[in-house]
C-alpha positions as CSV (number, residue, x, y, z in Angstrom):
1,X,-15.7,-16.8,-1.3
2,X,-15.9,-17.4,2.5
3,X,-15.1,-21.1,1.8
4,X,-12.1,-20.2,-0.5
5,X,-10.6,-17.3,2.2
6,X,-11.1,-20.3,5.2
7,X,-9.2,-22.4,2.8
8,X,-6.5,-19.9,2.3
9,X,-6.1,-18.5,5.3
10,X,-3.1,-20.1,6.9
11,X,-1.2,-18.5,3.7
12,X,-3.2,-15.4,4.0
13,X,-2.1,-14.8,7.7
14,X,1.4,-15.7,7.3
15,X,1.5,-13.4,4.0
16,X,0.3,-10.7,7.0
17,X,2.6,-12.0,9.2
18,X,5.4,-12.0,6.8
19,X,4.2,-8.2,5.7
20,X,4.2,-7.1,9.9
21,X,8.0,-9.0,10.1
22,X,8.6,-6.1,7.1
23,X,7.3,-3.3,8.5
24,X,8.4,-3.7,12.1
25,X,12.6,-5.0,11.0
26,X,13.4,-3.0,8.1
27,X,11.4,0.0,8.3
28,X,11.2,0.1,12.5
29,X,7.4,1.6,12.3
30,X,4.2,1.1,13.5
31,X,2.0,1.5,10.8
32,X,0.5,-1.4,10.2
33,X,-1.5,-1.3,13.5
34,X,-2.8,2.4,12.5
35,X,-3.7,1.3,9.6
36,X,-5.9,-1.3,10.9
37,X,-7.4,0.4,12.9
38,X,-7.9,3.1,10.7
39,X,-9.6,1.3,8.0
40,X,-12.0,-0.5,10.6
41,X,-13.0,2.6,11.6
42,X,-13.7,4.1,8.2
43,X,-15.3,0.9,6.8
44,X,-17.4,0.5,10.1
45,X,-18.3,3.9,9.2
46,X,-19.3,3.9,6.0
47,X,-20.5,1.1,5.1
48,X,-23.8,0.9,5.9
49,X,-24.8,4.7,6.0
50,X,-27.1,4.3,3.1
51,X,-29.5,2.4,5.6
52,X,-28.6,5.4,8.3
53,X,-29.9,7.5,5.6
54,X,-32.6,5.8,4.9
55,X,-34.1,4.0,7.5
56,X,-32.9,6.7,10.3
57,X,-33.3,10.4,8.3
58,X,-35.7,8.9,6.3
59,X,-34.1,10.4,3.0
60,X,-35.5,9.6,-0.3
61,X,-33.3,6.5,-1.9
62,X,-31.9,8.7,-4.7
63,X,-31.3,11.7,-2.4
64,X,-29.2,9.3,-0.3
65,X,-27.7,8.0,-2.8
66,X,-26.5,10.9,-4.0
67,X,-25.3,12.7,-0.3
68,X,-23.0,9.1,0.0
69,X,-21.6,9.5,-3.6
70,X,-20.9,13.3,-2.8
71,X,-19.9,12.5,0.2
72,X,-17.3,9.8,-1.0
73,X,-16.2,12.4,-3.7
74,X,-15.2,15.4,-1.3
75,X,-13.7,12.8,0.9
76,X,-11.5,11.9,-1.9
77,X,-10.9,15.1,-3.1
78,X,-9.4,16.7,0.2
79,X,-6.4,14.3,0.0
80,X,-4.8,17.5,-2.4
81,X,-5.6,19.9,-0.1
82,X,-3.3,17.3,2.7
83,X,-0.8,16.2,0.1
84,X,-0.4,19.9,-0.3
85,X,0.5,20.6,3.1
86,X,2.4,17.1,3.7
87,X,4.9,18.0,0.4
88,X,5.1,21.9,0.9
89,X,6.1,22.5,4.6
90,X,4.1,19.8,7.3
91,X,5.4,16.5,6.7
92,X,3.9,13.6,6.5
93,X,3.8,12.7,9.8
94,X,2.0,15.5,10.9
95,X,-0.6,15.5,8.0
96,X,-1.6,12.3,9.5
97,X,-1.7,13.1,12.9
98,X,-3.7,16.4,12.3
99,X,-6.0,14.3,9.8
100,X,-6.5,11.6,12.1
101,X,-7.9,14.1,14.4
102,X,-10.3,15.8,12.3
103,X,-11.8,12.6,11.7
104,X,-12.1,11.6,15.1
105,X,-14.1,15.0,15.4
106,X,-16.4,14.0,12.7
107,X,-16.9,10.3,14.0
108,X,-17.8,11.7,17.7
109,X,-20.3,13.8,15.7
110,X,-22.2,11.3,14.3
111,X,-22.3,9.0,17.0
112,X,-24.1,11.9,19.0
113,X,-26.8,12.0,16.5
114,X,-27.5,8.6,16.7
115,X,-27.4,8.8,20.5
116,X,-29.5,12.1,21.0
117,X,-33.1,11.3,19.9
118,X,-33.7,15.4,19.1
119,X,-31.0,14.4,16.2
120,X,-33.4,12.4,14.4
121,X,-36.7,11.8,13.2
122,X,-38.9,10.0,15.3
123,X,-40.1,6.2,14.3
124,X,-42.6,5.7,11.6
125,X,-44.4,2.7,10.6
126,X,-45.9,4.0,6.6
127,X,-49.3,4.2,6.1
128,X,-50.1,4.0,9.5
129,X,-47.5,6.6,10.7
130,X,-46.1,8.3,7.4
131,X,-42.1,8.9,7.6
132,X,-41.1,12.6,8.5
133,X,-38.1,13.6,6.9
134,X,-34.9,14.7,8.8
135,X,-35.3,18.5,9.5
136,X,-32.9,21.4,8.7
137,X,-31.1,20.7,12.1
138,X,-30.3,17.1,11.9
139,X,-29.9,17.5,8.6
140,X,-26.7,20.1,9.7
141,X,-25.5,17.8,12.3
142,X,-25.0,15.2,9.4
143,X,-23.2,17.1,6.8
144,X,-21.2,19.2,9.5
145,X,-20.0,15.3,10.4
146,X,-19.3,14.2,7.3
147,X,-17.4,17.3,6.6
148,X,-15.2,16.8,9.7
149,X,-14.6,13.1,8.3
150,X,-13.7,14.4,4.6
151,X,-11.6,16.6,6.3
152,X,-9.6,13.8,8.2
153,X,-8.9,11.6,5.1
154,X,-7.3,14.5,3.0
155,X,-4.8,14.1,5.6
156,X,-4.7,10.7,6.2
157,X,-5.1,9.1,2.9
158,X,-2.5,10.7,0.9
159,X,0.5,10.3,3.6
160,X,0.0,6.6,4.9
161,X,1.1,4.5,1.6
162,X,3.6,7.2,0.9
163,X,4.9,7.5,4.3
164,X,5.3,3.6,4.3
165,X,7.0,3.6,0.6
166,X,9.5,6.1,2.1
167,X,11.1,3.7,4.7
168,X,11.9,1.4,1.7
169,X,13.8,4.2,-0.4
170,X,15.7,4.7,2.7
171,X,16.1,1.1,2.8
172,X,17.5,1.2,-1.1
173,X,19.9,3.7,-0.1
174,X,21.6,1.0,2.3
175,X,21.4,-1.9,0.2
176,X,22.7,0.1,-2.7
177,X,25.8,0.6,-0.8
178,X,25.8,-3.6,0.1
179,X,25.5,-4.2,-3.3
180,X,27.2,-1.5,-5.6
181,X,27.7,-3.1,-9.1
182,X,25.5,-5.6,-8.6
183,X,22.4,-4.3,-8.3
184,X,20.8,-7.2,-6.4
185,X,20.1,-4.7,-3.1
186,X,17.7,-2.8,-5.7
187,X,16.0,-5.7,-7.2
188,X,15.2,-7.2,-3.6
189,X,13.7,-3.6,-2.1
190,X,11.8,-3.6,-5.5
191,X,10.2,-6.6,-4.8
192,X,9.5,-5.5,-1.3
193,X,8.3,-2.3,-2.6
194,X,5.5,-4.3,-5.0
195,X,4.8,-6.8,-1.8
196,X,4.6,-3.4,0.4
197,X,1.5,-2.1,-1.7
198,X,-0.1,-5.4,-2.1
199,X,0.0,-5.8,1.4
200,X,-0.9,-2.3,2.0
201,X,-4.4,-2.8,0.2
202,X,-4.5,-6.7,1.9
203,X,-4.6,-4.8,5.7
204,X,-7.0,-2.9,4.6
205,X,-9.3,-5.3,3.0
206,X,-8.8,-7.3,6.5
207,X,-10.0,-4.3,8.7
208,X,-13.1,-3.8,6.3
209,X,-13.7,-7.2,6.6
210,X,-13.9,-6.9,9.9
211,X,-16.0,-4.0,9.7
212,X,-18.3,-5.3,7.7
213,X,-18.9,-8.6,10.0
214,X,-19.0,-7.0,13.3
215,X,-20.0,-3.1,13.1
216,X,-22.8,-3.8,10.1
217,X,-24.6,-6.3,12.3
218,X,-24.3,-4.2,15.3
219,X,-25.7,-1.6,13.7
220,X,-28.7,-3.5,12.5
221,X,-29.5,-5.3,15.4
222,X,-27.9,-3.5,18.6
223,X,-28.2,0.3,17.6
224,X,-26.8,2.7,15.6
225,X,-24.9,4.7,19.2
226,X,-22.8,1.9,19.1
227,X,-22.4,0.7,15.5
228,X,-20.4,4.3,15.2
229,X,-19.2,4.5,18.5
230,X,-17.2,1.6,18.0
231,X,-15.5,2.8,14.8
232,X,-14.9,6.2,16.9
233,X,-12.9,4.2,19.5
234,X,-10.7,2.0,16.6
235,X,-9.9,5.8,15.3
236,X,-8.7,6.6,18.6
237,X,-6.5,3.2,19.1
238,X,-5.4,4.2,15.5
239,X,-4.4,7.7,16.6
240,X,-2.9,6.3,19.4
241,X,-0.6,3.8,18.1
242,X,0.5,5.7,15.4
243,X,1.7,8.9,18.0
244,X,3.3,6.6,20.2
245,X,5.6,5.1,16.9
246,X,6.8,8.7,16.6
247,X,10.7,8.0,17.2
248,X,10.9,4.9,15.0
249,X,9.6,6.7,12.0
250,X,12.1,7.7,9.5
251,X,10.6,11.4,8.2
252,X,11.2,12.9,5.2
253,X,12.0,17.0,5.3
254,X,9.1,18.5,2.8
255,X,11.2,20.0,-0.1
256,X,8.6,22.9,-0.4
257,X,5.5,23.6,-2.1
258,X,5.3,21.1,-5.4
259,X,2.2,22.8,-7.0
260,X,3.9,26.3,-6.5
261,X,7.3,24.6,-8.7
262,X,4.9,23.8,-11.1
263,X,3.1,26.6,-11.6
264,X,6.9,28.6,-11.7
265,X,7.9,26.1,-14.8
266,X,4.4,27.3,-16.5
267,X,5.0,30.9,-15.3
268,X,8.6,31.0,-16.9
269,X,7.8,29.0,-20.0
270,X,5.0,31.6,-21.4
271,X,7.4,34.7,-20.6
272,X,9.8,33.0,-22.6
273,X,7.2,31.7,-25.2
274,X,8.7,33.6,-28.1
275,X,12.2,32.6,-27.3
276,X,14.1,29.7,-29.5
277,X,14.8,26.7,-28.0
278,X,18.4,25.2,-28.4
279,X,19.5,22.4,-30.6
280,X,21.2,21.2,-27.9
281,X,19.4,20.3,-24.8
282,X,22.5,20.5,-22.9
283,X,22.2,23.9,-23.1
284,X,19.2,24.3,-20.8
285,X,19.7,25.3,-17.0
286,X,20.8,22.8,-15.0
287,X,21.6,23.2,-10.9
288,X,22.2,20.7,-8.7
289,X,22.3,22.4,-5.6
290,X,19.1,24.1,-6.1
291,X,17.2,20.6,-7.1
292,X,18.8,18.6,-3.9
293,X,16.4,18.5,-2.0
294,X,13.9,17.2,-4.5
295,X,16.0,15.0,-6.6
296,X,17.7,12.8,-3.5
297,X,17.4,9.8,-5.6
298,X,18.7,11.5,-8.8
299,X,17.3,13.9,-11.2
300,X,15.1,13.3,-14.0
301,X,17.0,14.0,-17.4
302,X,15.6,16.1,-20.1
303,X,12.7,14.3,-22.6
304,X,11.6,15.1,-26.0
305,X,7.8,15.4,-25.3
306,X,5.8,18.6,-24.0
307,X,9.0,21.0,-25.2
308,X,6.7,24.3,-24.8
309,X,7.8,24.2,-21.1
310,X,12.0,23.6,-22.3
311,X,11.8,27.3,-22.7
312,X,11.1,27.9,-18.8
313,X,14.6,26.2,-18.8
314,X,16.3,29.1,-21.1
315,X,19.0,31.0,-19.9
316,X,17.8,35.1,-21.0
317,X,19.4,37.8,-19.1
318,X,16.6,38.8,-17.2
319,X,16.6,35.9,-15.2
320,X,18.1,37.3,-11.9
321,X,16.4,39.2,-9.7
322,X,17.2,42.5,-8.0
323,X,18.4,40.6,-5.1
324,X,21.3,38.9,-7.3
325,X,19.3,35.3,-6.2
326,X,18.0,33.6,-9.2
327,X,14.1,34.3,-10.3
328,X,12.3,30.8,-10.3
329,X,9.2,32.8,-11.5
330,X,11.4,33.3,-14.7
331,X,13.7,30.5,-15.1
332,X,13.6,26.9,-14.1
333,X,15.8,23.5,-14.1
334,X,15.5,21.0,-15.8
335,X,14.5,18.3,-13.3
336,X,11.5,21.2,-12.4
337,X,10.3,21.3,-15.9
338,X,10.7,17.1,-15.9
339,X,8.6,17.5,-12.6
340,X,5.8,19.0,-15.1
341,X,6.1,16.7,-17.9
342,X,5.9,13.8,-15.7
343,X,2.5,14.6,-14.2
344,X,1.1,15.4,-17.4
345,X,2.5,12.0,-18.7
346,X,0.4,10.4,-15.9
347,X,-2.9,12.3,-16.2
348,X,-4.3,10.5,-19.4
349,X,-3.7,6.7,-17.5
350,X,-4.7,8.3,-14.6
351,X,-8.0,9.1,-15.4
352,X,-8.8,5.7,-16.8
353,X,-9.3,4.8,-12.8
354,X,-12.2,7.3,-12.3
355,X,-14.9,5.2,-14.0
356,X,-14.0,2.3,-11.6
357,X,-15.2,4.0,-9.1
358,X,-18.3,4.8,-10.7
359,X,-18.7,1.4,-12.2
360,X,-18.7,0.4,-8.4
361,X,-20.1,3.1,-6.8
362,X,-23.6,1.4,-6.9
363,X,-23.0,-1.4,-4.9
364,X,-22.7,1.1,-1.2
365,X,-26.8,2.3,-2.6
366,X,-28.5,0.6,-5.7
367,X,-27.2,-2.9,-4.2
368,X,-27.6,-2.8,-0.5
369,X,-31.5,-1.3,-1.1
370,X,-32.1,-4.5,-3.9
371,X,-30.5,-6.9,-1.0
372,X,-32.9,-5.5,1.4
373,X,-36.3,-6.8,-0.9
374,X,-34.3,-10.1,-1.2
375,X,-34.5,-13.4,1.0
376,X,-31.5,-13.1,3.0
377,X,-31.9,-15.8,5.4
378,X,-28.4,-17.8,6.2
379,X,-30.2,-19.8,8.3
380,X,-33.8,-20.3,9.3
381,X,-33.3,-17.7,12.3
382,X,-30.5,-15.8,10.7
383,X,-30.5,-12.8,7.9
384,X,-27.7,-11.2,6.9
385,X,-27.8,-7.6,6.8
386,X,-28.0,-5.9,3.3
387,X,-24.7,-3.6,3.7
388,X,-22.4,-7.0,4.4
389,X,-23.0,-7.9,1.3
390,X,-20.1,-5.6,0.8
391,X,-18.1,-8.6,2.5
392,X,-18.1,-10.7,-0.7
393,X,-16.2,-7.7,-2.7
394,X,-13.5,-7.7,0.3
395,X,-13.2,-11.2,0.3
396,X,-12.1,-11.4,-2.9
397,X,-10.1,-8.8,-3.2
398,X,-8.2,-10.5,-0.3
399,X,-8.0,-14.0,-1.9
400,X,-6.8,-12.1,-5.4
401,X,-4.0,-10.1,-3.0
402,X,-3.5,-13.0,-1.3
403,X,-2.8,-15.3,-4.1
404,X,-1.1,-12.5,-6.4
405,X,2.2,-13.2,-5.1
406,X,2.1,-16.8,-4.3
407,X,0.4,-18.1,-7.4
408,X,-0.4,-15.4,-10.1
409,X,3.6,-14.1,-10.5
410,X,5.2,-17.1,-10.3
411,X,2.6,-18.8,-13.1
412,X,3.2,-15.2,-14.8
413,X,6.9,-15.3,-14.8
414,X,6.9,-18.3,-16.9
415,X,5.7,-16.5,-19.6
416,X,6.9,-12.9,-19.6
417,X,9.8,-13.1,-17.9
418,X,9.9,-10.5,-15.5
419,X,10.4,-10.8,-11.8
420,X,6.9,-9.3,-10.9
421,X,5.3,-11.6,-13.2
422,X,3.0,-8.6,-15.0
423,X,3.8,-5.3,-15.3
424,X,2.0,-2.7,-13.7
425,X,0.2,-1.1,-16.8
426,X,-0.9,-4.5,-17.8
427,X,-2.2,-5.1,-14.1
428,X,-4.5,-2.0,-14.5
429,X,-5.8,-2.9,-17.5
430,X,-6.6,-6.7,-16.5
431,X,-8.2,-5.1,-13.2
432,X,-10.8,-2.5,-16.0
433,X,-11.7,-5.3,-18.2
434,X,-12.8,-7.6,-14.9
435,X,-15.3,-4.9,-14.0
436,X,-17.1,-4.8,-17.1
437,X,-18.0,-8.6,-16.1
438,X,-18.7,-7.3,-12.6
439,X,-21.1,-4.8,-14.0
440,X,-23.1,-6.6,-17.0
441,X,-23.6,-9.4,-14.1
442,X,-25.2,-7.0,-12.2
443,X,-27.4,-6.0,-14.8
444,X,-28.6,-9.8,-15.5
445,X,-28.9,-10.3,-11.8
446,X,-31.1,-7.3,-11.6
447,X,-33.4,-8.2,-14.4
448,X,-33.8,-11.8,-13.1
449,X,-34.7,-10.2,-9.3
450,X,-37.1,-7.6,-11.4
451,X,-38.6,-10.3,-13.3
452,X,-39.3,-12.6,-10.0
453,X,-40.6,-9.4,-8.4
454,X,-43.4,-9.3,-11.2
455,X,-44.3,-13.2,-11.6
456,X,-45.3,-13.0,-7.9
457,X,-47.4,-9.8,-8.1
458,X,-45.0,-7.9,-6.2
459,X,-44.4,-4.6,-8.7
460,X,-46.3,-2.3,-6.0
461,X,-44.9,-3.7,-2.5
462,X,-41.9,-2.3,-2.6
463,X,-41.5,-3.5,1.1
464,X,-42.1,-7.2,0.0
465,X,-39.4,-10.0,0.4
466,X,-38.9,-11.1,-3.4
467,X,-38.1,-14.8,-3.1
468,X,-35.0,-14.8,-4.5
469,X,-31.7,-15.6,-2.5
470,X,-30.0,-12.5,-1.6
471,X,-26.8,-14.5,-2.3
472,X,-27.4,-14.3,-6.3
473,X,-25.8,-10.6,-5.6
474,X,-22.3,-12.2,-4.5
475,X,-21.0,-12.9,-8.3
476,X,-21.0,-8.8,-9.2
477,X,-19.4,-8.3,-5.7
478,X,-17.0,-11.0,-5.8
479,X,-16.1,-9.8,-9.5
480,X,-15.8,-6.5,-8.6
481,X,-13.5,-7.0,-5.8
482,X,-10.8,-9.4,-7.7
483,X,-10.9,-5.9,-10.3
484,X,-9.9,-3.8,-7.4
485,X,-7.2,-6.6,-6.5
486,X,-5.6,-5.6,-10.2
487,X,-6.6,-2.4,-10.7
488,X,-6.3,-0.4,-7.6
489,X,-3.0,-1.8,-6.5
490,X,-1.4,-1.2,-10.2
491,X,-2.8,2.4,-10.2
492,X,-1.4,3.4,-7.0
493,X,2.1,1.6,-7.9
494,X,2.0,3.5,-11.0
495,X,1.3,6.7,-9.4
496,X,4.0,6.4,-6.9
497,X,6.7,4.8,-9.3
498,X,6.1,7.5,-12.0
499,X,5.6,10.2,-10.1
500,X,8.4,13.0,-9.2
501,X,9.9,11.4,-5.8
502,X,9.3,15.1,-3.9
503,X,5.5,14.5,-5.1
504,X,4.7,11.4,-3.7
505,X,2.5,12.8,-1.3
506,X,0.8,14.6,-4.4
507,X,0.7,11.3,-6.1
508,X,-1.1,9.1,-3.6
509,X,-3.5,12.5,-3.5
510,X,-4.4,11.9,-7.5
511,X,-5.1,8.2,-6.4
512,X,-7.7,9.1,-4.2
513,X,-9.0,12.2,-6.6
514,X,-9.5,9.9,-8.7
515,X,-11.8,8.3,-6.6
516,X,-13.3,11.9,-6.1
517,X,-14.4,12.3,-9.7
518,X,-15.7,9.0,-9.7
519,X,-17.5,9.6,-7.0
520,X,-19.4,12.6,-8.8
521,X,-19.3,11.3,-11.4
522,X,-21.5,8.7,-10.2
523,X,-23.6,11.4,-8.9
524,X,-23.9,13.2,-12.2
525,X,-24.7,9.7,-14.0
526,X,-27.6,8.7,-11.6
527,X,-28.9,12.4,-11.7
528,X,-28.7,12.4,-15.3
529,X,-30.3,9.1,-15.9
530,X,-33.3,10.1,-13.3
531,X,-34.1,13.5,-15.5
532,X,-33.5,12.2,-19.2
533,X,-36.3,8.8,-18.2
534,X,-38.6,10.5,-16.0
535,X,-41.0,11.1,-18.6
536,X,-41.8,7.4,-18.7
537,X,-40.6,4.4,-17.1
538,X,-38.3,6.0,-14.5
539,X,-35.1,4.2,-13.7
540,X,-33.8,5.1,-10.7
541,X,-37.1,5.3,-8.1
542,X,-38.0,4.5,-4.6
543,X,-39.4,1.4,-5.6
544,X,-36.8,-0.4,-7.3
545,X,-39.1,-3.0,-8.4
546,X,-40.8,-0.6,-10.9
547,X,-37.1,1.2,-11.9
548,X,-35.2,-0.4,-14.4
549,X,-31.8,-0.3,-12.5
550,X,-30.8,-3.3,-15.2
551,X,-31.0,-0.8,-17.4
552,X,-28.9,1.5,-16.0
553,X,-26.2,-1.2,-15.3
554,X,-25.7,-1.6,-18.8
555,X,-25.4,2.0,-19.4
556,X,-22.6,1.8,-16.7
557,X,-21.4,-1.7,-18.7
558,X,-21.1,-0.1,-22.2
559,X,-19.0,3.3,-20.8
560,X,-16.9,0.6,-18.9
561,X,-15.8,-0.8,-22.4
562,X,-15.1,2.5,-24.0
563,X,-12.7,3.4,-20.9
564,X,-11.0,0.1,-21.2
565,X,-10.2,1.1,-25.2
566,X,-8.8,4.7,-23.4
567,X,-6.6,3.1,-21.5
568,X,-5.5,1.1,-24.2
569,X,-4.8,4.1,-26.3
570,X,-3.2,6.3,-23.2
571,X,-1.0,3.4,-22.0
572,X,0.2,3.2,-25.8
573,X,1.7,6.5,-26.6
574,X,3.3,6.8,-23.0
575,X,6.8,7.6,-22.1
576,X,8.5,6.4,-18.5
577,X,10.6,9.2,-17.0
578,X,14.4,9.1,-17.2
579,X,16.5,9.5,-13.9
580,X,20.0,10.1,-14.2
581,X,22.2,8.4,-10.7
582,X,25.4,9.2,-9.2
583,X,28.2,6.5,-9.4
584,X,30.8,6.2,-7.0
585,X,33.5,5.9,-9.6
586,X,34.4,9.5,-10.2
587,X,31.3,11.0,-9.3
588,X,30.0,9.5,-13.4
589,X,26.4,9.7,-13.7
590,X,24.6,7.5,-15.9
591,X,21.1,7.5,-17.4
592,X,18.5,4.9,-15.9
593,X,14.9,4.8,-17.3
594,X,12.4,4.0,-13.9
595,X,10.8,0.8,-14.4
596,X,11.3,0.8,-17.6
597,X,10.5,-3.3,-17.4
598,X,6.9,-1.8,-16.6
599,X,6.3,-0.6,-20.0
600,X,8.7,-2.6,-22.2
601,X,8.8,-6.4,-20.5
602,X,12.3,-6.3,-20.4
603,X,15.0,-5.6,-18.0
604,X,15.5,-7.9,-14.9
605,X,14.0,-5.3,-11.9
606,X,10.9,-5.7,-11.5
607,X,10.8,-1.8,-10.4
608,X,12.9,0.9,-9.1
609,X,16.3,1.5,-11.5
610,X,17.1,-0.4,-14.2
């Protein structure tokens, strides 16, 4: 993989450069610099914590594992708590900033317990000098940390794609006008659009790369004060630079609370649930004053599916209040109650994402602590430290991104006929049927480093170097990552193409709660696994040479494959959301389906209207 991204890279780096020339001339912001930054710092930070844990606290391997998988899962389920706030009455903007600072807090936090010896437990050198575990203090100090960083990316990572995406619709508007009847301005900011999040999750993959080069080997070989002190200060740059971008940004007003709209169109449609509903949808509220705000880019028209909550659109009598204003609590439009349909459209695809997570999940405890008993000399004076293993999975997630647009749509096209080359539903589901490769590879890989750790007598020395190159673990990482190139950017596209445009915020938040539930659910699998086999022949154990982690990897491979036939099924029965647009001529509005090319393969956009 490092050969292939050396070979690439003069593409790679004008793709970057092309992406910056984007960012910087049509959307005038600064972004890309804080989001650099920002994912070096987070990387930097995260990536090798399971040997923190470990080697510094002296936590027990499934203990650890577990705080990082919790950890990982509160972190990704705060962005609804910010998406909340960003959508309802802060902005995006300000989400950020305010997130951006909590983490900071959190960083600084950790980087004075790995300063402060008091923090920590002293060194230990087992039999000799047995470990001591981290006491209830340091212990504190860590989770109140780890808090403060959770805290931080609920408001930073359900804002920055979003954020980005908006410049583009602003973007639309003005080519729209360029190009009315023509519709080329739409088809060229759709493309842009697609490029935008493939790029997105490229400039991240670069700053983890980086991260995972420089800060891991500091870590291991200068000290942990400045293996997180210098993520701290990249969080600050990224602070920094984003701040100072302030009047270039265009900013979106909030159109209030989404989740309280919702739960209005639930409210209204059970006080109503005895009423009938009209033959004619036409007759069901419509106001296009009241939905303005929310439906900038048109309003989403009236679908057959989910009609319990049409009767939250019924006109009664009673639907005014005492005021003379109208009672939301009792009657809702018909874009509000499309609002509701449309998220729980998305929920079933949506959740096909969360056992990605979990699939990969292992490879940040299970995978670092099996390259640690592994020869991982690059050279005869040279190791490579067990976390930048995680290098491999970046790298080729960067190659895939890199080589999505240049090779993959054009070859694509050929075929299908559609401007983005696949659509974004088939994208996910090419990205979930790689990881079951990336998984039942690591289970083979596992049994053949088990099965060298017994034909040398090495079952009970757990500490031992098994000799076996650490570098048979780069197939499962380099698999996994060119999954995440599919899957992850095709989930998030989904998410924000489908999703109601005053929820966008609330959409990149589901992205990342999926994460969450993977997360614990990854946590609930490994605790699950450790009680249901630790009668005999434990699994999961401190001394992975006894466990049978190969085992567990094709537990992981096997609910992989029944997830991929979910998705299948979910992706199926779905319906795209209508929008209905405002012409010129007359004020006529006609009655687009959104990327509709993403779930038929026809049309000639390859997203936006068509």
């Amino acid at each position: 993989p490092i050969m292939l991204v050396l070979q690439y890279m003069p593409s790679l780096l004008k793709q970057l450069f092309n992406y910056l020339l984007i960012t910087f001339a049509t959307s005038k912001i600064v972004l890309a610099v804080n989001e650099v930054c920002d994912r070096f710092a987070t990387a930097g930070f995260g990536a090798n914590l399971i040997t923190y844990l470990t080697q510094q606290l002296h936590l027990p391997l499934v203990e650890a594992s577990n705080t990082l998988t919790n950890f990982g899962g509160t972190s990704s389920l705060t962005p609804i708590l910010g998406a909340l706030a960003a959508d309802s009455f802060a902005g995006r903007f300000w989400t950020i900033v305010a997130g951006s600072v909590f983490y900071q807090l959190g960083m600084l936090g950790l980087v004075v317990s790995a300063l402060l010896p008091s923090l920590r437990p002293g060194p230990c050198s087992p039999p000799a000098a047995p470990c001591r575990r981290a006491n209830g203090l340091q212990l504190a100090v860590l989770y109140v940390s780890l808090l403060f960083t959770s805290l931080g990316s609920g408001g930073i990572r359900p804002c920055v794609v979003a954020f980005g995406a908006d410049q583009f619709d602003q973007q639309e508007e003005q080519e729209e006008e360029e190009h009315r009847g023509g519709g080329g301005g739409t088809e060229a900011v759709a493309g842009k659009k697609r490029q935008y999040f493939n790029l997105y999750f490229f400039t991240m993959g670069f700053a983890v790369l980086l991260a995972l080069t420089v800060v891991v080997y500091i870590q291991e070989n200068v000290g942990w004060g400045w293996g997180f002190g210098i993520p701290a200060i990249g969080m600050l740059v990224s602070i920094v630079v984003f701040v100072v971008g302030y009047p270039l940004y265009v900013r979106l007003k909030p159109g209030g609370s989404p989740f309280t709209r919702l739960a209005q169109v639930v409210a209204a449609a059970y006080k109503k649930r005895r009423a009938p509903l009209p033959e004619d949808p036409r007759m069901l509220y419509q106001d296009k004053e009241l939905d303005a705000l929310i439906s900038t880019n048109g309003r989403l028209l009236h679908t057959n599916q989910l009609t319990f909550f049409d009767r939250a659109a019924i006109v009664t009598p009673g639907d005014m209040a005492g005021s003379g204003k109208l009672d939301l609590w009792r009657l809702s439009t018909v874009h509000r109650v499309e609002e509701l349909k449309s998220i729980v459209r998305m929920l079933p695809i949506w959740s096909a994402g969360i056992l990605l997570v979990t699939a990969g999940s292992h490879n940040n405890s299970f995978t670092i602590q099996q390259a640690r008993t592994m020869d991982r000399h690059v050279t005869q004076h040279f190791q490579i430290p067990p976390a930048t293993m995680s290098i491999f999975t970046t790298t080729a997630m960067l190659v895939t991104l890199g080589l999505y647009d240049r090779a993959f749509v054009p070859l694509a096209r050929r075929f299908t006929g559609l401007p983005s080359g696949i659509t974004y539903f088939q994208r996910m589901a090419v990205g979930l049927a790689i990881s079951i490769l990336s998984v039942a590879t690591a289970a083979l890989v596992e049994a053949k480093r088990r099965g060298a750790a017994a034909e040398h007598g090495l079952l009970d020395t757990p500490g031992a170097v098994v000799p076996m190159s650490v570098f048979w673990l780069v197939p499962q990482y380099a698999i996994h990552g060119v999954a995440e190139g599919f899957s992850s950017v095709g989930h998030m596209e989904f998410l924000y193409d489908q999703a109601p445009e005053s929820m966008r915020s609330t959409a990149a938040a589901l992205f990342w709660l999926s994460a969450s539930l993977g997360s614990y659910m990854g946590t609930v699998l490994v605790t699950a696994v450790q009680s249901a086999t630790r009668g005999g022949g434990e699994w999961l154990q401190d001394n992975i040479n006894r466990g049978r982690l190969d085992a567990y990897y094709w537990l992981v491979t096997c609910l992989m494959v029944l997830n991929l036939g979910y998705y299948l099924v979910c992706f199926h029965f779905y319906t795209m959301k209508p929008l209905e647009v405002a012409e010129d001529d007359g004020d006529h509005e006609k009655e687009c389906e959104l990327s509709s090319v993403h779930k038929n393969g026809d049309g000639g956009a390859a997203g936006g209207l068509v």
